[in-house]
C-alpha positions in Angstrom: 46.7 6.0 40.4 49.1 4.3 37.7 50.5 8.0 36.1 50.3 11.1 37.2 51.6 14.1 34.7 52.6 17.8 35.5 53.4 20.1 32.9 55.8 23.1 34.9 55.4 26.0 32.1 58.8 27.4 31.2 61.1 26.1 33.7 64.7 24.7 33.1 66.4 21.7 34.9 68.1 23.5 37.7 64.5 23.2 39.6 65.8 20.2 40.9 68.5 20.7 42.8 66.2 23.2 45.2 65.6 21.7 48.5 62.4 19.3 47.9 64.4 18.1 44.0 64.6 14.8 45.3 60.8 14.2 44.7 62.5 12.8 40.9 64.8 9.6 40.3 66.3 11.0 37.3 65.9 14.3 35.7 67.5 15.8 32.8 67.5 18.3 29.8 64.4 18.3 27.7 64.5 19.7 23.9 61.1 21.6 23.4 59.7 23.4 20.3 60.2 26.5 21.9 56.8 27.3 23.1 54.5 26.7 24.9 51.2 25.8 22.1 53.0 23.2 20.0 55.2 21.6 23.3 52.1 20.7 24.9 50.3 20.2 21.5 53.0 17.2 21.0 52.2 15.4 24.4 48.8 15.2 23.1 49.3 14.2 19.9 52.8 13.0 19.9 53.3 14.7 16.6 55.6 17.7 16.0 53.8 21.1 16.2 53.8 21.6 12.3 51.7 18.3 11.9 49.1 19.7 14.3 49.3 23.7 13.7 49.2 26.1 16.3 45.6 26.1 17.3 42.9 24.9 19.9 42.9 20.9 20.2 39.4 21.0 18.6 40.1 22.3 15.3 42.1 19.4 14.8 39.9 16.4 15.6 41.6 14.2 12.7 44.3 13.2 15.0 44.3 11.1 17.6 44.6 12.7 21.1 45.4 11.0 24.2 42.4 10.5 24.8 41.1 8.8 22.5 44.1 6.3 22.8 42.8 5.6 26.3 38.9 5.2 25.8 37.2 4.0 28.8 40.3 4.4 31.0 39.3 7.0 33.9 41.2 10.0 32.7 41.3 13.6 34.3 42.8 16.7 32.3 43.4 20.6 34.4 44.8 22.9 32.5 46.8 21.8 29.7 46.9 25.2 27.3 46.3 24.3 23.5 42.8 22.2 25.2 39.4 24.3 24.3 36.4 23.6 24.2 36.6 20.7 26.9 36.5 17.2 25.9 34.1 14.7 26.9 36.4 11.6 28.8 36.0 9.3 31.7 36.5 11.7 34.4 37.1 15.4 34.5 38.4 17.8 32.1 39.0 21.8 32.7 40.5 24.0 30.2 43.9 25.5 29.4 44.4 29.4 29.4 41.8 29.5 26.7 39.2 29.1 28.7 38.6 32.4 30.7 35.3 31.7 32.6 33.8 27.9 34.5 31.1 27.1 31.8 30.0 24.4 29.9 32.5 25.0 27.3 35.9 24.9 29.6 34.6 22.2 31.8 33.6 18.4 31.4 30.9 17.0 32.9 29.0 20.5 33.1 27.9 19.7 36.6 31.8 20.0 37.4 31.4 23.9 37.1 29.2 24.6 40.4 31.6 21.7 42.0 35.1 23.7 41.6 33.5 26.9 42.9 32.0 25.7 45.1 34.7 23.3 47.1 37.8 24.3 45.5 37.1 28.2 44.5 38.5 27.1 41.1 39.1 30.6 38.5 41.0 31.0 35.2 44.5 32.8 35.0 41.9 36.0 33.6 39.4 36.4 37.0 43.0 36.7 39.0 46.1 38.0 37.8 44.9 39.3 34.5 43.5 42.4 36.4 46.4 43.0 38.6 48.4 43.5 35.6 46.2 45.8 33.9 46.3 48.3 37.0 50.2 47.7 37.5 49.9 45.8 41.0 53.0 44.1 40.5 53.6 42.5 44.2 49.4 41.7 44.2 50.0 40.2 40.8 52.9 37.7 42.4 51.1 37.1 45.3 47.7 36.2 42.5 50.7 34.0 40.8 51.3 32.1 43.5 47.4 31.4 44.6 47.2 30.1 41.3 49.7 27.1 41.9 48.0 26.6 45.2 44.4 26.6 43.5 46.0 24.2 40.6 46.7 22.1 43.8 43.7 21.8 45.7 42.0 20.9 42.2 43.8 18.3 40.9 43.8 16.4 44.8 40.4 17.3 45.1 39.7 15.4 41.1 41.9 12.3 41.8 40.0 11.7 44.8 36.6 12.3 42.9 37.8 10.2 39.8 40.3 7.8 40.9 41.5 8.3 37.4 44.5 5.8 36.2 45.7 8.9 34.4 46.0 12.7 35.8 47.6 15.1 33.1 47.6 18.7 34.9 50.0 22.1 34.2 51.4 24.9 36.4 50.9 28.2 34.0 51.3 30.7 36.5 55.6 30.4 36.5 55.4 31.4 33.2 52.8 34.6 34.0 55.9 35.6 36.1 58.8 35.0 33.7 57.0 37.2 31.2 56.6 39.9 34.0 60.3 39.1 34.6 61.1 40.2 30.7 59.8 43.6 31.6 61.2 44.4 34.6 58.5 44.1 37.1 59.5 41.1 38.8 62.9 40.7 40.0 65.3 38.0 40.1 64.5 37.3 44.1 60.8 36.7 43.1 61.6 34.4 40.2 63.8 32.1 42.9 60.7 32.6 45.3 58.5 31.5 42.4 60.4 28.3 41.6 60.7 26.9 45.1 56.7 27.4 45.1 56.1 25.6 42.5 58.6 22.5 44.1 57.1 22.9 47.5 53.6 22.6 45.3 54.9 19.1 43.4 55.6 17.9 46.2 52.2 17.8 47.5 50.7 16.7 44.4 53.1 13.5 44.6 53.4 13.1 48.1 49.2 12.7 48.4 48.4 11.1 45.3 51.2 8.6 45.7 51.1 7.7 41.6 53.1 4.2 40.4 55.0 6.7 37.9 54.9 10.4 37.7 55.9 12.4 34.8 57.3 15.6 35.1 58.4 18.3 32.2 58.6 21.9 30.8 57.6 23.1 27.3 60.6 25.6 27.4 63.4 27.0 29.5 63.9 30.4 30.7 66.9 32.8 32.0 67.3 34.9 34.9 65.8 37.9 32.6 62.7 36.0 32.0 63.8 35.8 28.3 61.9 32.0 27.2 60.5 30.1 24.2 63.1 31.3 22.1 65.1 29.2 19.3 68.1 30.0 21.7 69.3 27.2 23.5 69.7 28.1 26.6 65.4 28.9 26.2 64.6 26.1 24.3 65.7 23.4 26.4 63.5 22.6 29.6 63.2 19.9 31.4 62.0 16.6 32.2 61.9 13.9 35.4 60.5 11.1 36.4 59.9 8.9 39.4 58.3 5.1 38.8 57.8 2.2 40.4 58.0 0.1 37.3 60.8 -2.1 36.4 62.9 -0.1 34.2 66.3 0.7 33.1 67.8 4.1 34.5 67.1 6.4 31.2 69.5 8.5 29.3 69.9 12.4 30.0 69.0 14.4 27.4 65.2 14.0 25.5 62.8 15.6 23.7 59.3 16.8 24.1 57.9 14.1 21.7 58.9 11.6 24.1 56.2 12.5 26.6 53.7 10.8 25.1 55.4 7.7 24.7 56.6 7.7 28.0 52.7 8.3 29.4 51.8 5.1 27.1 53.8 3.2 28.3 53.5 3.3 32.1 49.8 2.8 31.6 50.4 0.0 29.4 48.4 1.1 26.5 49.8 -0.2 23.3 50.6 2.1 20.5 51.9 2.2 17.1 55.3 3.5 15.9 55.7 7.5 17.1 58.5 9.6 16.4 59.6 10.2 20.6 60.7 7.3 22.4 59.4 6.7 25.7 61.9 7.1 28.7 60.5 3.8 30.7 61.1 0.6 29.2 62.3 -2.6 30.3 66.1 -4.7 30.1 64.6 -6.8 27.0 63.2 -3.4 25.0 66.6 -1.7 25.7 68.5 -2.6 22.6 65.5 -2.1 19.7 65.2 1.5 21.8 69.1 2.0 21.4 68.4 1.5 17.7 65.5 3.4 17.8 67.5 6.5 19.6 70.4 6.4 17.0 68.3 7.0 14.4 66.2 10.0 15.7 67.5 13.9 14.4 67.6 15.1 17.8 70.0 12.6 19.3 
């Protein structure tokens, strides 16, 4: 596999200095759009969330998706939110939290749908924790979180090995079904920790089996200790991103912004684009100074 991408919903850069952080090189702060529809929306798109409006992927066919940029390229897609109905690539696509039930409308091919119950017992967010909320089962609602991430697991090893895709795009949801627990006092502070080393432990997995030539990793906001996120308040708005590659590339900077995802998925599959607003964070000795330039001219540097 040349890239593999994980979306964490909602968590903040200190993830990485849990035991199991050094899965990443480099890691650092990642500027968002506050939540979670227009984030991801931009590392489809690679557009700001006003260009693309805060809706289902569908609606907004006159832009050009990821997708599409890639064409034939074996692709697989799990999860990413603003995605509904599912989209028809070379490999597998499932949903975001859109989709509630495994039909022909969440998943791509249709014959996927009997496949995921079958050997991964794949469900939306709705058939589990949804209904544990609803009766107030707080610690059967963490416990529901947490087999989330592990079902998020088994399906994206079980797809790479089914599509040897060059490209894997999945997200983690289920840390931010806690953090907005968190906001209202049903989950404590001890439960948020427990959540985030999870999640790592989970990553770790994913990158540790799949063994990608670069992985991508980032969140489409940040969070507090009172589960407050996705908020124009910095300490919500930032997330973060890391990566690990093979590539040759120079160490890159700190601090970025959610529009650089895209870029930075381009480029490690080597798929030529045209001028975007984000900058990728790979690129080579000889691109470094026209990126330089690039960076010193962008509004959020």
């Amino acid at each position: 596999m040349k890239t593999l991408v994980l979306g964490l919903d909602g968590l903040d850069d200190e993830l990485w200095a849990l035991p199991g952080g050094d899965v990443v090189q480099y890691h650092g702060r990642l500027e968002t759009f506050y939540t979670t529809f227009p984030s991801f929306m931009s590392t489809l798109t690679g557009m700001r969330y006003k260009q693309t409006a805060f809706a289902p992927h569908r609606v907004f066919r006159n832009h050009t998706f990821i997708w599409d940029r890639l064409g034939d390229m074996r692709q697989t897609y799990i999860n990413i939110p603003p995605t509904y109905p599912a989209e028809l690539v070379n490999g597998s696509f499932i949903c975001g939290f859109m989709g509630s039930r495994l039909n022909s409308n969440s998943v791509c091919p249709p014959s996927l749908v009997e496949d995921l119950r079958r050997d991964v017992d794949y469900r939306f967010t709705e058939e589990l924790d949804k209904p544990l909320a609803l009766e107030g089962r707080w610690d059967d609602f963490f416990e529901s979180c947490v087999a989330l991430m592990d079902m998020r697991t088994r399906a994206i090893k079980y797809l790479a090995e089914r599509d040897r895709s060059e490209l894997l795009y999945a997200v983690y949801t289920a840390s931010d079904e806690c953090l907005h627990q968190r906001v209202e006092g049903r989950l404590g502070e001890r439960r948020i920790r427990e959540m985030k080393r999870i999640l790592l432990e989970n990553v770790n997995d994913v990158v540790e089996t799949l063994q990608p030539d670069t992985t991508v990793l980032f969140s489409d906001h940040g969070f507090n200790m009172q589960g407050y996120h996705g908020t124009k308040d910095p300490e919500t708005r930032w997330g973060t991103w890391a990566l690990r590659s093979d590539l040759d590339h120079v160490p890159p900077r700190k601090e970025a912004h959610i529009l650089d995802v895209l870029p930075t998925i381009l480029t490690s599959l080597d798929v030529p684009y045209e001028p975007l607003e984000g900058c990728s964070l790979l690129f080579s000795e000889s691109d470094k100074r026209a990126m330089i330039a690039k960076l010193e001219r962008l509004s959020y540097i």
